[in-house]
ZADO-1210 file (C-alpha; in nm, 4 decimals, padded with zeros to 6 digits):
<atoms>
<atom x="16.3752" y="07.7353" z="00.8761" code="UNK" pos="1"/>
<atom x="16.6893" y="07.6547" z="00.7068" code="UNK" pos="2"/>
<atom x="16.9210" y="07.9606" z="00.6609" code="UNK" pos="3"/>
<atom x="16.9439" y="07.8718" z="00.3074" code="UNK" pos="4"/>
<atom x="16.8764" y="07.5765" z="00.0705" code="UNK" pos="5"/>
<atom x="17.1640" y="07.3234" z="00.1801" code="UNK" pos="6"/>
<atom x="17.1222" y="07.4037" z="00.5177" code="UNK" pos="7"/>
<atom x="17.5051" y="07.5361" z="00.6270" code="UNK" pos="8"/>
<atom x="17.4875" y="07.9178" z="00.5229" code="UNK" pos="9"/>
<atom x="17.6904" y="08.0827" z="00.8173" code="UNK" pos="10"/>
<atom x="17.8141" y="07.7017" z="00.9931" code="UNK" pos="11"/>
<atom x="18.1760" y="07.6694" z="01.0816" code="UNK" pos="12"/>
<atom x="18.2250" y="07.2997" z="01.0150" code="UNK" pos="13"/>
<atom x="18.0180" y="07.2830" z="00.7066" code="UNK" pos="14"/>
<atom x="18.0676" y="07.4607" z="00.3818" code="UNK" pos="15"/>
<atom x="17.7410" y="07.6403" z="00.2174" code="UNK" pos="16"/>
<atom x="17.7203" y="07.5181" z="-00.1455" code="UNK" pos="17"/>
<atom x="17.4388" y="07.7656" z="-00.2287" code="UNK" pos="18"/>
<atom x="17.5036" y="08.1222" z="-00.4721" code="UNK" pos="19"/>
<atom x="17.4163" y="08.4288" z="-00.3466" code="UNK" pos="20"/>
<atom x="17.1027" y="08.4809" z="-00.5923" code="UNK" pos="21"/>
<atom x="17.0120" y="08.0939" z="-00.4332" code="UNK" pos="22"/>
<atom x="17.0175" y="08.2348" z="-00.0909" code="UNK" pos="23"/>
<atom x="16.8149" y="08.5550" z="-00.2094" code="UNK" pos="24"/>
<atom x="16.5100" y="08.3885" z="-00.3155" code="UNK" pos="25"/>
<atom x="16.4930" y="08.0866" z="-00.0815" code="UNK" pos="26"/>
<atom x="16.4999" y="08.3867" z="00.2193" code="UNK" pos="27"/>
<atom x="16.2257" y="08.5801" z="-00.0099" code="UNK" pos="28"/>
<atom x="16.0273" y="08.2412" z="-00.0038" code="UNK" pos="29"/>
<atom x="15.8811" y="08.3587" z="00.3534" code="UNK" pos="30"/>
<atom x="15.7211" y="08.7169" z="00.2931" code="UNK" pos="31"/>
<atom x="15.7770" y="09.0325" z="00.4976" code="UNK" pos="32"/>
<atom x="15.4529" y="09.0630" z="00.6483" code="UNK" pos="33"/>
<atom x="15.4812" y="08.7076" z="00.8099" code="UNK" pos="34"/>
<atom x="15.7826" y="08.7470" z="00.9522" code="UNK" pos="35"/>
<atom x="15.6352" y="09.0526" z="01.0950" code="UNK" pos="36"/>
<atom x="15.3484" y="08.8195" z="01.2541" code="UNK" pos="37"/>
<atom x="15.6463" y="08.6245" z="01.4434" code="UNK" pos="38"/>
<atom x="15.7368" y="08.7320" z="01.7873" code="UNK" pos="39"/>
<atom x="16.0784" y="08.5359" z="01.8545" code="UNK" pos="40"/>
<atom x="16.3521" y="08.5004" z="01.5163" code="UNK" pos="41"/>
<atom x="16.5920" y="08.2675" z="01.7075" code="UNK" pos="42"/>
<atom x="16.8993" y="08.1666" z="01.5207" code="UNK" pos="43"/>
<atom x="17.0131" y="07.7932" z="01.6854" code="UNK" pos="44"/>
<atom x="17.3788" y="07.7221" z="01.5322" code="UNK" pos="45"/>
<atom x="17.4491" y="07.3153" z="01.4883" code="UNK" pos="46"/>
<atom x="17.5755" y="07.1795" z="01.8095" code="UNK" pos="47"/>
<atom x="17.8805" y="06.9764" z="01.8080" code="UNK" pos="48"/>
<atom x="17.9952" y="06.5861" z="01.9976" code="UNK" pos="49"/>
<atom x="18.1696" y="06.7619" z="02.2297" code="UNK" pos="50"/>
<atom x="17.8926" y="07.0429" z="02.3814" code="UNK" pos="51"/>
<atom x="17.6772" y="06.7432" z="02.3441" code="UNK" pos="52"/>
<atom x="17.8766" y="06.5392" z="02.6020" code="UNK" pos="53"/>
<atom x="17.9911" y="06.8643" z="02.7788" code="UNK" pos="54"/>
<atom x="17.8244" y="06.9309" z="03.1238" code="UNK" pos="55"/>
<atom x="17.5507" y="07.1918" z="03.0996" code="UNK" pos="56"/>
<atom x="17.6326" y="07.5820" z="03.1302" code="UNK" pos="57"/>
<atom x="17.4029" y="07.8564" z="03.2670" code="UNK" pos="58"/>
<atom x="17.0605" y="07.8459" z="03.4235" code="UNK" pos="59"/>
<atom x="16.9988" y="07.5033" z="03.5274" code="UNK" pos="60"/>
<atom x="16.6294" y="07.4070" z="03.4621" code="UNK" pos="61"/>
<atom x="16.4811" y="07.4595" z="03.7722" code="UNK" pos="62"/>
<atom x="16.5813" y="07.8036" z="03.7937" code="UNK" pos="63"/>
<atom x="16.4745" y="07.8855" z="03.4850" code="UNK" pos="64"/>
<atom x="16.1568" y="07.7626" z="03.5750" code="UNK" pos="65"/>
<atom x="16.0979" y="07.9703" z="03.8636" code="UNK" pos="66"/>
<atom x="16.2301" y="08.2577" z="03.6990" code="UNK" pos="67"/>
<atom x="15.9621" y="08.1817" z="03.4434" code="UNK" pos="68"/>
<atom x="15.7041" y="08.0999" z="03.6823" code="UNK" pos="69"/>
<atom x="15.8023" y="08.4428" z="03.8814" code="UNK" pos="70"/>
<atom x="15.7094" y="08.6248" z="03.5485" code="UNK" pos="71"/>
<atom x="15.4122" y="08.4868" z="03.4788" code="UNK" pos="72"/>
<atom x="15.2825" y="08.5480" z="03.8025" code="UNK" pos="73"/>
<atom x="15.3441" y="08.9548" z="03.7435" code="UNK" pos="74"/>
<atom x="15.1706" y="08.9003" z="03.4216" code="UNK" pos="75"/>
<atom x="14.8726" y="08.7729" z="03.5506" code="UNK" pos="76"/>
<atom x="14.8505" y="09.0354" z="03.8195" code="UNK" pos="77"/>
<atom x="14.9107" y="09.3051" z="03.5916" code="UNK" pos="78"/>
<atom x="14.6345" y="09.2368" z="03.3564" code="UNK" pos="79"/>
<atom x="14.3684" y="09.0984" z="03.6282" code="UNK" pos="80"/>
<atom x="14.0677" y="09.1408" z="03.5192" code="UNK" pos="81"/>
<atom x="14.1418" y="09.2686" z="03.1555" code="UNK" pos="82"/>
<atom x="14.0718" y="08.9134" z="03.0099" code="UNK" pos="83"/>
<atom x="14.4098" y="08.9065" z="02.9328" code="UNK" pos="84"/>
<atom x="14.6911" y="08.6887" z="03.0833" code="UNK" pos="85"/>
<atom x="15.0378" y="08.7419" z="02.9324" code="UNK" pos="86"/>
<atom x="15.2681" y="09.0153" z="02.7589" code="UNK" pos="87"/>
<atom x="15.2035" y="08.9060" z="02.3941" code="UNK" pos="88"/>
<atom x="14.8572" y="08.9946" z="02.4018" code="UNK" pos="89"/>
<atom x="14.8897" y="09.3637" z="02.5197" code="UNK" pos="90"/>
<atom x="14.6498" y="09.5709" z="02.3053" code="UNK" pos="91"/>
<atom x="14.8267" y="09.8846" z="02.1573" code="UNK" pos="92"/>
<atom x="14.6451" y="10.0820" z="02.5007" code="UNK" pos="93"/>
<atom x="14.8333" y="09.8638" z="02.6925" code="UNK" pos="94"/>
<atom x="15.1807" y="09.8992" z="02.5757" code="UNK" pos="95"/>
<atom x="15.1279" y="10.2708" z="02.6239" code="UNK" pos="96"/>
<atom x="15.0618" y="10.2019" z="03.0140" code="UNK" pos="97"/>
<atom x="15.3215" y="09.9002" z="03.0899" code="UNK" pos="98"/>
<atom x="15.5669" y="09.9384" z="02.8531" code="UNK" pos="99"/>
<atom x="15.7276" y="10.3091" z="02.9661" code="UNK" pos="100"/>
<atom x="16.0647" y="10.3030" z="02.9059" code="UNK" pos="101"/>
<atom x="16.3455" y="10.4998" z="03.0712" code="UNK" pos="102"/>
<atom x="16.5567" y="10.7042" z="02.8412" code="UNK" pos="103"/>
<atom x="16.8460" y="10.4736" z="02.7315" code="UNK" pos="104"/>
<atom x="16.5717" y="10.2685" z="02.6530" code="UNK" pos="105"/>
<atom x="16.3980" y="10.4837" z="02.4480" code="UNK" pos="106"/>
<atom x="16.7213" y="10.5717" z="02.2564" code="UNK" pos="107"/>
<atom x="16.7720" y="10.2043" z="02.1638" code="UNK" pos="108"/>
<atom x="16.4582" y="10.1943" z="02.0138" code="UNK" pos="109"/>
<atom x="16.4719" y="10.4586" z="01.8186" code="UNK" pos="110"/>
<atom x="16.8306" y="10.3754" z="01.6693" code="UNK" pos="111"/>
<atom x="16.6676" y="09.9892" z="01.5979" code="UNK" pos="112"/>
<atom x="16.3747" y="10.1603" z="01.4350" code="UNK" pos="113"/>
<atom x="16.5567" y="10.3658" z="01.2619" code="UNK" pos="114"/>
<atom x="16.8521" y="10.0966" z="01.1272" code="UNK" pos="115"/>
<atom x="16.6633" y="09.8095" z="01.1157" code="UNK" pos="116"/>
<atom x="16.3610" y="09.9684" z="00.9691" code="UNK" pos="117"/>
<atom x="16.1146" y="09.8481" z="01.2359" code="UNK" pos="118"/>
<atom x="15.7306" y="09.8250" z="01.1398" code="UNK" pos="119"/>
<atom x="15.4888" y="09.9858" z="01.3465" code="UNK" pos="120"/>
<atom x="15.3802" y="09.5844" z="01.4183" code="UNK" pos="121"/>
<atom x="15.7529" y="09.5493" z="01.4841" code="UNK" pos="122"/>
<atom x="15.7375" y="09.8241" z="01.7146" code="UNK" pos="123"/>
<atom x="15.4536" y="09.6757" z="01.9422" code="UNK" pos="124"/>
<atom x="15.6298" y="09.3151" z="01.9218" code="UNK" pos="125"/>
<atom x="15.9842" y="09.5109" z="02.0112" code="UNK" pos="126"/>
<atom x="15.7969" y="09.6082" z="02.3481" code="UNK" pos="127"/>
<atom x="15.6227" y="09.3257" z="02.4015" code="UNK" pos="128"/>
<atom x="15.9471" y="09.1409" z="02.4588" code="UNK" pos="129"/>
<atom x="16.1352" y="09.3430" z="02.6310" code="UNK" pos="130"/>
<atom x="15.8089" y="09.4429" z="02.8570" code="UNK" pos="131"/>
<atom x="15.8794" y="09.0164" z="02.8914" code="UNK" pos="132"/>
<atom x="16.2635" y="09.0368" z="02.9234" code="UNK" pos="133"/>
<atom x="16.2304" y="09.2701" z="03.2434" code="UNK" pos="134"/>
<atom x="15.9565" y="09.0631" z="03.3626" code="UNK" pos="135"/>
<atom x="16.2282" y="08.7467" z="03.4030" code="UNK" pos="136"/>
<atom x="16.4333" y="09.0143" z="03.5173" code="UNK" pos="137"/>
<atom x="16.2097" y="09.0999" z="03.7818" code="UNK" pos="138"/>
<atom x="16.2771" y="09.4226" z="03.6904" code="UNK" pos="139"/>
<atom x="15.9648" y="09.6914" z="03.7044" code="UNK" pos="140"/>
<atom x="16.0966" y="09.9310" z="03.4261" code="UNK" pos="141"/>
<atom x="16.1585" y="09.8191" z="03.0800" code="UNK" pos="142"/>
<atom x="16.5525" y="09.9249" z="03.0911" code="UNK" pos="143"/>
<atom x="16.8303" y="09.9879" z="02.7430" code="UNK" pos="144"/>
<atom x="16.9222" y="09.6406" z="02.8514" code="UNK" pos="145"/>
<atom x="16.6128" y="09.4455" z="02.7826" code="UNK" pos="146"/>
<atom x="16.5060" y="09.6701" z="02.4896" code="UNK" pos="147"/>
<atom x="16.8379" y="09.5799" z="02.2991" code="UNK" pos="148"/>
<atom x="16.7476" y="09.2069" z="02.4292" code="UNK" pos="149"/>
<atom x="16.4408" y="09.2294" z="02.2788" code="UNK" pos="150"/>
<atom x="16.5738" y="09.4043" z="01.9534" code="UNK" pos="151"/>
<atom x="16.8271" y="09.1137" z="01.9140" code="UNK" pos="152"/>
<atom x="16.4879" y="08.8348" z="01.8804" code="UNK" pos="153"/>
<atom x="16.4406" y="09.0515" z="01.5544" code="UNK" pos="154"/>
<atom x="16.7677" y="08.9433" z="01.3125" code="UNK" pos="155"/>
<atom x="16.5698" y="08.9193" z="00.9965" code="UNK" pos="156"/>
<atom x="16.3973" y="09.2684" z="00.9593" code="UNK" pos="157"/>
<atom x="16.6206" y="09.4711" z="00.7802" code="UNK" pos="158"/>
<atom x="16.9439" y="09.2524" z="00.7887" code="UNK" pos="159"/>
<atom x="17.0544" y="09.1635" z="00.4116" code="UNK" pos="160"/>
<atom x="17.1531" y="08.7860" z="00.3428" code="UNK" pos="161"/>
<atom x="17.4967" y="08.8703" z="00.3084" code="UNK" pos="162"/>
</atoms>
């Protein structure tokens, strides 16, 4: 979505025309418990001519591809047999066995709980994607690193518009 009704709220290049109240309701147009049904809140700024033209940074696709395919694959052979074949579908049972977390972690969590106001559904989601996050780290234990990873996929819980 839009971060607000003209489309610029927060762009460098491009001045938001919208009020404050404007901004209010069109973010209260999408309701709490829906956003709490989406895994991944993804803010993806306007990209300019010259990153367009630019040669690529980072991860070149066929790395990220294995690393993806790498993760997967210790998905599938964590839940064989459970009828289940990926992180997001972890039943609450499930997070309690493969979602330990070491004690930075664990403090993380509890200070995004506690300032962002994290649902219990938030909570489970929270894990789920950082259980995912050490996975493409090939990491075995869910670390401070990929809980705060995880915590930063969740911008709009808690966060006011301005």
């Amino acid at each position: 979505m839009n971060p607000c009704p003209c489309g610029f709220f927060g762009d460098p290049r491009r001045t938001c025309l919208c009020s404050e109240p404007e901004v209010r309701r069109y973010r209260r147009r999408i309701s709490g418990p829906l956003l709490d049904r989406i895994d991944l809140h993804v803010e993806t700024p306007a990209v300019g001519p010259a990153e367009l033209r630019g040669s690529p940074n980072g991860e070149s696709s066929a790395e990220v591809r294995r690393r993806v395919s790498a993760a997967r694959a210790r998905q599938l052979e964590r839940f064989a047999g459970r009828g289940i074949f990926c992180n997001a579908l972890m039943s609450p049972r499930e997070l309690r066995r493969h979602c330990a977390l070491d004690d930075d972690g664990e403090r993380v969590l509890e200070t995004a709980i506690e300032r962002l106001h994290l649902s219990a559904r938030s909570y489970g989601r929270v894990l789920r994607i950082a259980r995912t996050v050490a996975d493409l780290s090939g990491e075995p234990r869910i670390g401070a690193g990929h809980v705060a990873e995880a915590v930063q996929y969740r911008p709009l819980e808690g966060l006011p518009c301005f």
